[in-house]
KOLPA-692528 format. One record per residue (C-alpha): residue number from 0; residue in three letters; x, y, z. Coordinates in Angstrom, 2 decimals. Layout:
PT,NUM,ALA,X,Y,Z
...
END
This chain:
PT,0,UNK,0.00,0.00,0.00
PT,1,UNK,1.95,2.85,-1.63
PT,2,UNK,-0.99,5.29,-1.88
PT,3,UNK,-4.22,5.73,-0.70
PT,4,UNK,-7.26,7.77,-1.39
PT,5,UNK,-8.81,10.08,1.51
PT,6,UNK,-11.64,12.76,1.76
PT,7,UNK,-11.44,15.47,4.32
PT,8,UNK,-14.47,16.27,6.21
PT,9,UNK,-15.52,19.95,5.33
PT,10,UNK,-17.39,22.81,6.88
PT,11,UNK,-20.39,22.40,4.62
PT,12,UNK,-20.54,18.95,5.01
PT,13,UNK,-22.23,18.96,9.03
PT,14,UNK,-25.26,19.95,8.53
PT,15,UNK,-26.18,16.66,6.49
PT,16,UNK,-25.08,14.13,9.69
PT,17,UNK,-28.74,13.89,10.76
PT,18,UNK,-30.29,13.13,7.78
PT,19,UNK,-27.45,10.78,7.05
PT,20,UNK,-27.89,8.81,10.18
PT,21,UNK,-24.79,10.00,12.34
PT,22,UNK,-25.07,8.79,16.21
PT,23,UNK,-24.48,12.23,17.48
PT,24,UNK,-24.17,15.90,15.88
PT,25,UNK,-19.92,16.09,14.97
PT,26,UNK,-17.84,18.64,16.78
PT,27,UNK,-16.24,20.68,14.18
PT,28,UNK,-13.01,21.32,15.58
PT,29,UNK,-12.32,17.78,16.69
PT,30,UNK,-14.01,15.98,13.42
PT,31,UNK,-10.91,18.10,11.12
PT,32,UNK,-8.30,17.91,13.98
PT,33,UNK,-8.81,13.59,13.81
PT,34,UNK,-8.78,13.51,10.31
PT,35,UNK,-5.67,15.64,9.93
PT,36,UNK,-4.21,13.66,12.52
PT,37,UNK,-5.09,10.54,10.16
PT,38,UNK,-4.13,11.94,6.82
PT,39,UNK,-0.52,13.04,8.50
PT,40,UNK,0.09,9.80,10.28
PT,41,UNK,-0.38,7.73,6.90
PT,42,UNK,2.18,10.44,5.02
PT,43,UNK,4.39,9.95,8.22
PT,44,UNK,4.70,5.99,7.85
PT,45,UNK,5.39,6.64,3.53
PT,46,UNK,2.20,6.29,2.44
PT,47,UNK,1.16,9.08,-0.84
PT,48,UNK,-1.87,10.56,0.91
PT,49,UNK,-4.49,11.57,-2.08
PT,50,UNK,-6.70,13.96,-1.13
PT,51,UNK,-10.17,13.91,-3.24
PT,52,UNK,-12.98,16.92,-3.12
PT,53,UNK,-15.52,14.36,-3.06
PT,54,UNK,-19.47,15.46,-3.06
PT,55,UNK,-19.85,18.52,-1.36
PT,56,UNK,-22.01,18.87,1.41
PT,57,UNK,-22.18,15.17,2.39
PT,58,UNK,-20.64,14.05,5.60
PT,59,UNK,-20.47,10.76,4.53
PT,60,UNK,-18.64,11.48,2.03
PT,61,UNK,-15.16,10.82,4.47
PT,62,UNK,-15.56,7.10,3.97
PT,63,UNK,-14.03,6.86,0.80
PT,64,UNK,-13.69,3.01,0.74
PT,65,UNK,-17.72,2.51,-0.08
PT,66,UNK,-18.20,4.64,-3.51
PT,67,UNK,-15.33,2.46,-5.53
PT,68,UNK,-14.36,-1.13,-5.85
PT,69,UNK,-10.59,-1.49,-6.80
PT,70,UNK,-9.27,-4.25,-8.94
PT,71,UNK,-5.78,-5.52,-10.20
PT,72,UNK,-7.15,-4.05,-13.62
PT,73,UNK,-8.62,-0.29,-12.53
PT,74,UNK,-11.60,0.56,-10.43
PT,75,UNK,-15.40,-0.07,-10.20
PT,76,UNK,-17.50,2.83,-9.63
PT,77,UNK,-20.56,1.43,-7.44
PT,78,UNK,-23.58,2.25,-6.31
PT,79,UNK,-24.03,2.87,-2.19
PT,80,UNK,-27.36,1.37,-1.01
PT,81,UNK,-27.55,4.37,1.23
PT,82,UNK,-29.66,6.77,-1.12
PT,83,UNK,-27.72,9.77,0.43
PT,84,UNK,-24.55,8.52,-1.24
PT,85,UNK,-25.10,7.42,-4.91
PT,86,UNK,-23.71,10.41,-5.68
PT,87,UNK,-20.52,9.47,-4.55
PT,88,UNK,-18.94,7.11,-6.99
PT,89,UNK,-19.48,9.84,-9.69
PT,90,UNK,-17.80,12.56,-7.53
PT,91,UNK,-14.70,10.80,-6.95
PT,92,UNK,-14.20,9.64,-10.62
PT,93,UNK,-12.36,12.70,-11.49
PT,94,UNK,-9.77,12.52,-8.61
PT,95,UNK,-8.51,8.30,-8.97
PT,96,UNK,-5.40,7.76,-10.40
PT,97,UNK,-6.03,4.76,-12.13
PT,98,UNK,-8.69,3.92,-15.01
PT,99,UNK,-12.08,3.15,-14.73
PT,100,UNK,-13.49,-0.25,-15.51
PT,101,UNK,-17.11,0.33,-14.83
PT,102,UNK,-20.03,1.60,-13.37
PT,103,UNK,-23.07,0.26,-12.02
PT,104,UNK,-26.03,1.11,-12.53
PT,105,UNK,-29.87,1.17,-12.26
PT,106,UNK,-31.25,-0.91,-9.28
PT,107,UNK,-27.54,-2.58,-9.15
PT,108,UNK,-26.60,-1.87,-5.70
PT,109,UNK,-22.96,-2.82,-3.98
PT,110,UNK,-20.82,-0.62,-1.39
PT,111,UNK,-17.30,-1.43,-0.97
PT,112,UNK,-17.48,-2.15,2.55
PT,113,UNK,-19.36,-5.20,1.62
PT,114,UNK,-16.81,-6.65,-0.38
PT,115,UNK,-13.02,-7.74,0.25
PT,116,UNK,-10.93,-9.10,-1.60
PT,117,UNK,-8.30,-12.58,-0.02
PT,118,UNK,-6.50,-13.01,-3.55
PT,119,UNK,-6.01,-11.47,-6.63
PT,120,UNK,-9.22,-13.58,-8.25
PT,121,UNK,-10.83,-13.94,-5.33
PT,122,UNK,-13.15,-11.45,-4.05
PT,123,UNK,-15.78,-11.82,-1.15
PT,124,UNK,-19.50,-10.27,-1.09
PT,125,UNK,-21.38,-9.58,1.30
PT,126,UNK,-25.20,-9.80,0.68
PT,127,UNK,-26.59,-7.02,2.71
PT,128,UNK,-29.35,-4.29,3.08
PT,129,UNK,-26.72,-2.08,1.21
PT,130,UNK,-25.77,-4.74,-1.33
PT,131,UNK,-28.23,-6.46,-3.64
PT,132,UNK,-28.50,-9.66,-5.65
PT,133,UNK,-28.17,-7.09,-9.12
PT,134,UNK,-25.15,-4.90,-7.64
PT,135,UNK,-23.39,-8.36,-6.87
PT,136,UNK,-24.11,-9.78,-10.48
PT,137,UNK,-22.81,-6.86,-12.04
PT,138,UNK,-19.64,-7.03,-10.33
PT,139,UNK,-19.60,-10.94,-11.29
PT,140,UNK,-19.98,-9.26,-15.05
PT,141,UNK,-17.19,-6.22,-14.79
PT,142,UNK,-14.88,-8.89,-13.29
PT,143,UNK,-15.59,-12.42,-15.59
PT,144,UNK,-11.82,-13.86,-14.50
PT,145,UNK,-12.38,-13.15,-10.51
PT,146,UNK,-14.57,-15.80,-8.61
PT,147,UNK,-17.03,-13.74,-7.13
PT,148,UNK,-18.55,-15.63,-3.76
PT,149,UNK,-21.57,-14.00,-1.99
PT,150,UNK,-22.60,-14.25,1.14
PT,151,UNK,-26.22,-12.99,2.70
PT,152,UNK,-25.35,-11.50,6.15
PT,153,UNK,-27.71,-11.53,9.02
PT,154,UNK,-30.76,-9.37,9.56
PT,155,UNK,-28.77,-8.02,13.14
PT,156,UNK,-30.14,-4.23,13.98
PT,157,UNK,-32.09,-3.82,11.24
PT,158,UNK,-32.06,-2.11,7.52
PT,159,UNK,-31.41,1.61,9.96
PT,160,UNK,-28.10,0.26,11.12
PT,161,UNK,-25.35,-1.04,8.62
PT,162,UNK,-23.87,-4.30,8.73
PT,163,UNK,-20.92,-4.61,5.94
PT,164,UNK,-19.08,-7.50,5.38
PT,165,UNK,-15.98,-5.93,6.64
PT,166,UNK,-18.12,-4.90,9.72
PT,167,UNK,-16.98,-8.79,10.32
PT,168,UNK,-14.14,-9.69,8.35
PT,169,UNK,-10.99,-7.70,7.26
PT,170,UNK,-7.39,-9.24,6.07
PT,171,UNK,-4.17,-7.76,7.85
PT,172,UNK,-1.63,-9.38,6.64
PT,173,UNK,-1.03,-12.45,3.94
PT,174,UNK,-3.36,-15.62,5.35
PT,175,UNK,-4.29,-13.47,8.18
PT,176,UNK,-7.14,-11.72,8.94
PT,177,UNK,-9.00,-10.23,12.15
PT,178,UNK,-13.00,-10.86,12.67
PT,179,UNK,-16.15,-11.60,14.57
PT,180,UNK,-16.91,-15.42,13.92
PT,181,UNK,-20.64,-15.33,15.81
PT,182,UNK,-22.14,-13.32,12.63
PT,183,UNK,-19.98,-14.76,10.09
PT,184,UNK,-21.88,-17.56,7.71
PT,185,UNK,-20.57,-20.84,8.37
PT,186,UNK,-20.15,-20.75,3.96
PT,187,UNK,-17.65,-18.42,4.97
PT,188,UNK,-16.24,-19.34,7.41
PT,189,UNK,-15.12,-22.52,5.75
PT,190,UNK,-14.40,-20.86,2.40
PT,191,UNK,-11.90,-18.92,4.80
PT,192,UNK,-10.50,-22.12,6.23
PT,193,UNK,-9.51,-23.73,2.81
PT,194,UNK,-7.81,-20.36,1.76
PT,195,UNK,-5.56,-21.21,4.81
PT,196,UNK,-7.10,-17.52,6.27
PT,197,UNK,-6.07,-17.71,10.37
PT,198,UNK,-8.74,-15.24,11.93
PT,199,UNK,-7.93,-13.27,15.45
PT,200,UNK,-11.10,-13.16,16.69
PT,201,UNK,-12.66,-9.75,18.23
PT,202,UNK,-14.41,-10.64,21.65
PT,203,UNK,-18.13,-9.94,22.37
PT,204,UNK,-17.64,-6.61,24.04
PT,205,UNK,-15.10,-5.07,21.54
PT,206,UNK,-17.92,-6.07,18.57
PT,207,UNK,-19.42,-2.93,18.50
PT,208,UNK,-16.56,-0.93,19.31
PT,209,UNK,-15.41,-2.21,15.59
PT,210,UNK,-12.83,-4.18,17.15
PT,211,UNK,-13.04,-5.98,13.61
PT,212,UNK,-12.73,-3.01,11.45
PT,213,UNK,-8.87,-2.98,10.97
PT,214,UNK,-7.04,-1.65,8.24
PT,215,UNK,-3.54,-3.61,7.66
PT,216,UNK,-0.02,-2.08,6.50
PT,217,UNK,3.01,-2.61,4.94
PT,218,UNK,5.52,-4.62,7.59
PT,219,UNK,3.30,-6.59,9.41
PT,220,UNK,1.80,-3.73,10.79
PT,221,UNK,-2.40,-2.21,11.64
PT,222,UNK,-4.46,0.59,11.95
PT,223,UNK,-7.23,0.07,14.53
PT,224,UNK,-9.72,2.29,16.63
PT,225,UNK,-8.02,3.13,19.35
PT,226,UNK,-10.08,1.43,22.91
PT,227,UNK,-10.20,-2.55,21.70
PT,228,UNK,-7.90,-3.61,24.12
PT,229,UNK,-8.43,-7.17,23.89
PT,230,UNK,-8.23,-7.23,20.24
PT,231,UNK,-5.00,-4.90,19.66
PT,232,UNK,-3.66,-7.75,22.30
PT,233,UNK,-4.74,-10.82,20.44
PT,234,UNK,-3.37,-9.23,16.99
PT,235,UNK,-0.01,-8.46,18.75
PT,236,UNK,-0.03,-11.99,19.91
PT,237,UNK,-0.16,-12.85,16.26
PT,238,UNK,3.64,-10.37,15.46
PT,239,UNK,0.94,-7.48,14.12
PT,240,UNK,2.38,-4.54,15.31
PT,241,UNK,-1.07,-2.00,15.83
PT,242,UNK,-1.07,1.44,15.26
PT,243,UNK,-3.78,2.76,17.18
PT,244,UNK,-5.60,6.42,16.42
PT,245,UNK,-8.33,8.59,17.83
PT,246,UNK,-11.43,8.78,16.54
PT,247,UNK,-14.37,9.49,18.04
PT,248,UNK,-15.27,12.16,16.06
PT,249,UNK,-14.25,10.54,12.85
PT,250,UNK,-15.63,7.08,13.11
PT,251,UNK,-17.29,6.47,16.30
PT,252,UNK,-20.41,9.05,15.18
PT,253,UNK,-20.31,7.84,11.88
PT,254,UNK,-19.95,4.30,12.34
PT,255,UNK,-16.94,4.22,10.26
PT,256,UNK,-13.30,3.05,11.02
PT,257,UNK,-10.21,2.76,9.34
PT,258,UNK,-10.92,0.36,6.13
PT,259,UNK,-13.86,3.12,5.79
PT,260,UNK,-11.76,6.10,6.23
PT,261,UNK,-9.20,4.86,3.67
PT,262,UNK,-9.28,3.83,-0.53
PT,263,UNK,-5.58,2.38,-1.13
PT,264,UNK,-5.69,2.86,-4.73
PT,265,UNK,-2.46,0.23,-5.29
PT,266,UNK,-4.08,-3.20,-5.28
PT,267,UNK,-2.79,-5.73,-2.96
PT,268,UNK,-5.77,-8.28,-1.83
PT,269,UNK,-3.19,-9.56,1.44
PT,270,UNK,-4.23,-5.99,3.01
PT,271,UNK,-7.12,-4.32,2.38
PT,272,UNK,-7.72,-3.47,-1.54
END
């Protein structure tokens, strides 16, 4: 991961958190101060930090990893189930520095934190309330040489509340990943097993902290939420080294960690592309 794609949040963007489902109204000062914080801590470790203008006036906007599906070949514009951001895809287009593939369209619906990729032609789908059965056969269309396997996630909190698949399940580190096994489908969880994928599992408690929402660097190395003690202790058990940062502003309000904060825009499916 040699470069990655971010959005900072903006002034104009705060007024749209309520309508967009935000847990609590942002703090201004603290919402830019975290995500400078983030942006410079990325250029600090190497890392060409991209910053896009993305859709103005949308808050959610700052997750940049739902809009666009990268592949080994260019990127996949999709199509959020959220209605607030199908905008989105469009309004990154101009700032990725690689070549578009695709777009979908019409009632095809997929967000990028529903999918993840453990090889270079295998990619992982989450059926959700923000992913449909169209969205998912698109992307089995756009990418014809990549075995495509979906799986429908559980009902959980509701269609108010998202559940990715990377809510669950996100790779760290070559044939290792961290996750929550109780809401994983057992399809999955075996498909992980013959892939040789070890799993640190996130406890109970640190669920819906998003102990499992970890975003994995270069060097054997992860960016978590800062707070899941347990976890950051079972991942260091495993030689991951975890970088933690703050974020309650950023992520906690908008239910959105570090794989959502962050688009690498080099591929590598051992991380998090």
């Amino acid at each position: 991961m040699t470069r990655i794609l971010v959005r900072p949040p903006a002034l104009e963007d705060l007024p749209s958190w309520r309508a967009l489902g935000w847990r609590a109204e942002p703090d201004p000062i603290g919402l830019a101060d975290e995500h400078a914080r983030f942006r410079a801590a990325r250029a600090s470790a190497g890392v060409e930090v991209i910053e896009a203008r993305g859709e103005p006036g949308n808050l959610d906007s700052i997750y940049v990893y739902d809009p666009v599906l990268v592949t080994p070949q260019g990127a996949i514009l999709l199509q959020p189930g959220k209605a607030g951001r199908r905008g989105e895809p469009e309004a990154l287009a101009d700032d990725l520095p690689l070549p578009v593939l695709g777009r979908l369209e019409g009632d095809e619906l997929v967000e990028g934190g529903d999918t993840v990729w453990l090889d270079e032609r295998t990619l992982l789908v989450g059926h959700t309330y923000r992913t449909n059965a169209a969205g998912i056969g698109a992307i089995r269309r756009l990418l014809p040489g990549v075995d495509v396997h979906a799986f429908h996630l559980p009902h959980f909190h509701g269609r108010a509340e998202v559940l990715h698949l990377r809510s669950l399940l996100n790779p760290v580190a070559a044939k290792l990943g961290v996750g929550y096994l109780p809401l994983m489908p057992v399809p999955l969880v075996e498909l992980l097993e013959e892939h040789g994928m070890r799993i640190v599992e996130v406890p109970d408690d640190e669920f819906e902290t998003m102990g499992p929402n970890v975003l994995g660097l270069p060097g054997g190395r992860a960016l978590a939420l800062a707070g899941n003690r347990v976890t950051k202790q079972r991942l260091e058990e495993a030689e991951i080294e975890v970088v933690e940062y703050a974020g309650d502003e950023i992520s906690r309000k908008g239910d959105g960690g570090p794989t959502c904060l962050t688009l690498p825009v080099d591929f590598d499916a051992s991380r998090s592309s």
